[in-house]
C-alpha positions in Angstrom: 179.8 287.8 148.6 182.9 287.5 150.7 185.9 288.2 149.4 189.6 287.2 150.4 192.4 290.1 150.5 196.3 289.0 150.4 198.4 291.1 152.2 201.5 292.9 150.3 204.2 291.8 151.2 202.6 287.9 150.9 201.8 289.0 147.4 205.5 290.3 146.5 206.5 287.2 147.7 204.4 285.2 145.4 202.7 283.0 148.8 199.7 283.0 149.8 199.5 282.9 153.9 198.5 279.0 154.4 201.8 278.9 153.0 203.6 281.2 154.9 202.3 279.5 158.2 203.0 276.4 156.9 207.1 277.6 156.2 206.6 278.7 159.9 205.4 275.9 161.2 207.9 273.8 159.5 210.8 275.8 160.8 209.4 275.6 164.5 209.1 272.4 164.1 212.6 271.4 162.9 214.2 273.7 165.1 212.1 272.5 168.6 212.2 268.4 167.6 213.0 268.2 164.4 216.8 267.7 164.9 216.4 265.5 167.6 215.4 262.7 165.4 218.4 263.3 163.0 220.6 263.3 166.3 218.6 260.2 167.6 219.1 258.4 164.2 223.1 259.0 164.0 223.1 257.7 167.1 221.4 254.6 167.0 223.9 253.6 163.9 226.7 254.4 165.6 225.7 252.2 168.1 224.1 249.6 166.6 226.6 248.9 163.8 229.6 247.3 166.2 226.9 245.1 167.4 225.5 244.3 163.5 229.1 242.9 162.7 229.8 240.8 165.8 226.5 239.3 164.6 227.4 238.9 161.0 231.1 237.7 162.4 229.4 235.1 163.7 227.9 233.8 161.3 230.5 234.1 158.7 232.6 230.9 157.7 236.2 231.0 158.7 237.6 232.4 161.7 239.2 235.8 160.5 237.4 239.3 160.1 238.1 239.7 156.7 235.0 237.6 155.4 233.1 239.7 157.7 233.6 242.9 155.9 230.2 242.6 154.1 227.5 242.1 156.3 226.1 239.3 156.5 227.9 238.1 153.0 227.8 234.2 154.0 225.4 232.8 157.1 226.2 229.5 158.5 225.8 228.2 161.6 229.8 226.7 161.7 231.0 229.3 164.6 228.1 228.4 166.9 227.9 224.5 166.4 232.0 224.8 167.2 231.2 226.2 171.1 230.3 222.4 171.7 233.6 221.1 170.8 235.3 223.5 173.6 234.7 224.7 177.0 232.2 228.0 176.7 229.2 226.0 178.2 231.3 225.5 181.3 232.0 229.2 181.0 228.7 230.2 180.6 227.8 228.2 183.7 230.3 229.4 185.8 229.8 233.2 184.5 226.1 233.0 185.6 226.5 231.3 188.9 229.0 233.9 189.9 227.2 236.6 188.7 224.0 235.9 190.1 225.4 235.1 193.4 227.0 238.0 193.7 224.2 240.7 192.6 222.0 238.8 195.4 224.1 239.1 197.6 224.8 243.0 196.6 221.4 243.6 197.1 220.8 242.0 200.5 224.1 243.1 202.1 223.8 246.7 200.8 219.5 247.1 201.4 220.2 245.9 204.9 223.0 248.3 205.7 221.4 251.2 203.9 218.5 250.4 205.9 220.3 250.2 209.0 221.9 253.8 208.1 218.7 255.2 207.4 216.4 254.0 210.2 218.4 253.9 213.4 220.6 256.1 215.2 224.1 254.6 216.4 227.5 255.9 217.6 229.8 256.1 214.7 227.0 256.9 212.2 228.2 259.6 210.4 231.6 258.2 210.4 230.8 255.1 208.8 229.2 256.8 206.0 231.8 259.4 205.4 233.9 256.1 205.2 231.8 254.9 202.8 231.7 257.8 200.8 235.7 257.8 200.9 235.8 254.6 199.7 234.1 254.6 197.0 236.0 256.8 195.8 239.5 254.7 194.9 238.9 252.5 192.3 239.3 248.5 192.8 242.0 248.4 190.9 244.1 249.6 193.5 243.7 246.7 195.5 244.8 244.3 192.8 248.2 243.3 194.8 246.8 243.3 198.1 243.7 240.5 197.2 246.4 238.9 195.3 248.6 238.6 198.4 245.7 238.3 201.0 244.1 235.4 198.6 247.5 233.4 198.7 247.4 233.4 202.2 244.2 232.4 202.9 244.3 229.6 200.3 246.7 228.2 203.0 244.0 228.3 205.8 240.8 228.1 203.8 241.7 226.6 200.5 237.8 227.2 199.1 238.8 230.9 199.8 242.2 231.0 198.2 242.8 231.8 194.3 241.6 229.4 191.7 238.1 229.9 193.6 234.9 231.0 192.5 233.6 231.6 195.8 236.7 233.9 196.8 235.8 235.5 193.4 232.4 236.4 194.6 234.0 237.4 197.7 236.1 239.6 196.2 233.4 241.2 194.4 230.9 242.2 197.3 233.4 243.2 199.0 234.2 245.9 196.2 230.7 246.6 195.6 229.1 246.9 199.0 230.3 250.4 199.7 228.9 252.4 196.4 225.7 250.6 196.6 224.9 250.9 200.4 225.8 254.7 200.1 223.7 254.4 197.0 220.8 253.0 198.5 220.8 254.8 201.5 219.9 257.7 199.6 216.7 256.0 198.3 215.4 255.0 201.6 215.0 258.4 203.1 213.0 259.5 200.7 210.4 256.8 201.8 208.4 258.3 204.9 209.1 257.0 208.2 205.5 257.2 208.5 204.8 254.2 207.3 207.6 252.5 210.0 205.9 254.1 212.8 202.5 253.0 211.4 203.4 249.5 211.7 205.0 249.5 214.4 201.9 250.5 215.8 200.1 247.6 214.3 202.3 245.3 216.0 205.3 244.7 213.5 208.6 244.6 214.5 211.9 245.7 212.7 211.9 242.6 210.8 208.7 242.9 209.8 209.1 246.4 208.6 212.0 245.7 206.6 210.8 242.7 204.5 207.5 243.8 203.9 206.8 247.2 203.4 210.3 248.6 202.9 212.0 246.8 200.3 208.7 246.7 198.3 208.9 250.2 198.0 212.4 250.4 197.2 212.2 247.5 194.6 213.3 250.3 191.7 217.0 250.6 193.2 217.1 247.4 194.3 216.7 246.4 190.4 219.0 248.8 189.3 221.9 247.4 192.1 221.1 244.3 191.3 220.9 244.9 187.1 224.6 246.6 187.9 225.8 244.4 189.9 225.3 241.3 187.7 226.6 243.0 184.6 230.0 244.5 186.2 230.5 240.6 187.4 229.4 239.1 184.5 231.6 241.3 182.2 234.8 241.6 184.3 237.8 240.2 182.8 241.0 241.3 185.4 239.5 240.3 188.5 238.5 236.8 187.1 242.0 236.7 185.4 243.6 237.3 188.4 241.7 234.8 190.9 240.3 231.7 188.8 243.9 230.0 187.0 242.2 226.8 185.8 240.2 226.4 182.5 237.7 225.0 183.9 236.7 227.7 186.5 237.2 230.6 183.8 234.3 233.4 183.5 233.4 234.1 180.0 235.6 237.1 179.5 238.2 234.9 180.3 237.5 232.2 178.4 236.5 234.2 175.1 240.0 236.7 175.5 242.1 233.7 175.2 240.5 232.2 172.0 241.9 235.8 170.5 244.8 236.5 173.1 247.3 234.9 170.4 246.9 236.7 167.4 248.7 234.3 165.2 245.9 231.8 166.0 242.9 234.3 166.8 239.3 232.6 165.5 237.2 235.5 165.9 234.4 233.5 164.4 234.7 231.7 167.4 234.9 235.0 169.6 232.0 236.7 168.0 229.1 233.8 168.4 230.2 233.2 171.9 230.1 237.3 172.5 226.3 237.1 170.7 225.5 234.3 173.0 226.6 235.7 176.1 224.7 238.7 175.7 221.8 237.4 176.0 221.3 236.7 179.5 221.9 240.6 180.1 219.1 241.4 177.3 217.3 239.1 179.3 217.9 240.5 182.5 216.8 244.0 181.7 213.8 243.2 179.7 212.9 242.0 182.8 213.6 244.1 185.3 212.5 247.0 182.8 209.1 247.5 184.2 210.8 247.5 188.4 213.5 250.3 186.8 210.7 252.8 186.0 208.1 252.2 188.0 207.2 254.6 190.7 209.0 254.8 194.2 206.0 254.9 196.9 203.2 255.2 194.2 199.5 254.5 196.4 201.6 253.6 199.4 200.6 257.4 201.0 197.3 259.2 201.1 197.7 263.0 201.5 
């Protein structure tokens, strides 16, 4: 008959040692992942709160914060059926035309010069991305007077190009953006093998040839994120737009929803927080979708070792 003997110090301790591996375990296990969830929870709330009030904001009656301060105390739909009464669809419109303009043509402009910075060699090379490098550097604020100034001018020359313009806005924004993302991007394409150029080009393809079809395929996960950054920055800006588009009715959305609380003697942030919950969605949107080009691989199957 087998028999079981506890050790002496399990004994003294009153366990028996299923339980004493068990304690162990436990500890491992709180100190290795265990506290990684508590930190994962704390921040979740902390970040998801802010956006749990706008919500119940907006659905609140009256157009203070003070009704707000239980959550989701009263629902009615008052705030959102008011956005037809005033200009936010315009804004809306305008907001998305400008920002998808501008993060296609961020992506183009900066995938072809990354492309040409990576694939051929020409005098001034180096120099031009040491510029780029340098530029990207300063922020665009800096430049605040200077488009001012330049955009009054060339409103006199080219008045779809002068303030109060939503193209000269979009302008104005790949301009900014063009240097961070080419230098940006240019990283990415070396990593994918010139190889795959010269095996093309063996085939018969030419440069053009190359670059639409097998090279921006295989770089589609940084041309998702350039483009996902590109249309959120626009999308969200508020000084740039303030200082180029002067009528109402070419206002961005961050424009728009910063003067319906600019005054705070006549704020309605009821107002302000169902048109903040509505224009977040397109970004939801956006990502959701481009989700799956973010994390997918870079030249997964394109190269057999």
């Amino acid at each position: 008959m087998a028999t079981h003997t506890v050790s002496a110090p399990a004994a003294r301790r009153g366990r028996r040692p299923a339980d004493q591996h068990t304690a162990v375990t436990g500890r491992r296990w709180w100190s290795e992942l265990g506290w990684r969830y508590v930190v994962a929870g704390l921040a979740i709330v902390y970040a998801g709160f802010p956006i749990l009030y706008v919500i119940s904001a907006s659905f609140a009656s009256g157009g203070t914060l003070t009704g707000s301060n239980q959550l989701f105390g009263t629902i009615t739909g008052d705030n959102y059926a008011a956005l037809n009464d005033t200009r936010f669809w315009s804004w809306v419109s305008n907001t998305l035309v400008i920002a998808t303009v501008t993060a296609l043509g961020t992506v183009l402009m900066g995938a072809a010069a990354a492309y040409a910075f990576s694939r051929f060699r020409f005098t001034g090379r180096r120099v031009g991305l040491t510029t780029l490098l340098v530029i990207q550097m300063f922020p665009q604020l800096l430049a605040f007077v200077a488009v001012f100034l330049l955009l009054l001018a060339l409103g006199d020359v080219v008045p779809a190009l002068g303030l109060n313009s939503r193209l000269a806005l979009i302008m104005v924004y790949l301009g900014g953006a063009l240097g961070v993302n080419t230098f940006l991007m240019y990283g990415f394409f070396n990593t994918v093998p010139k190889e795959l150029d010269e095996a093309a080009k063996i085939d018969g393809a030419t440069h053009a040839q190359v670059y639409w079809t097998i090279i921006l395929r295989l770089v589609s996960p940084i041309l998702a994120v350039v483009g996902l950054l590109s249309f959120i920055s626009s999308f969200s800006d508020f000084l740039l737009a303030k200082l180029i588009l002067q009528s109402e009715e070419n206002w961005t959305l961050a424009v728009g929803l910063y003067q319906w609380v600019a005054d705070r003697l006549s704020a309605n942030w009821g107002l302000f927080a169902a048109g903040a919950v509505i224009s977040a969605v397109p970004v939801v949107l956006l990502f959701i979708f481009l989700q799956k080009y973010i994390v997918g691989g870079l030249t997964a199957g394109s190269v057999k070792g």
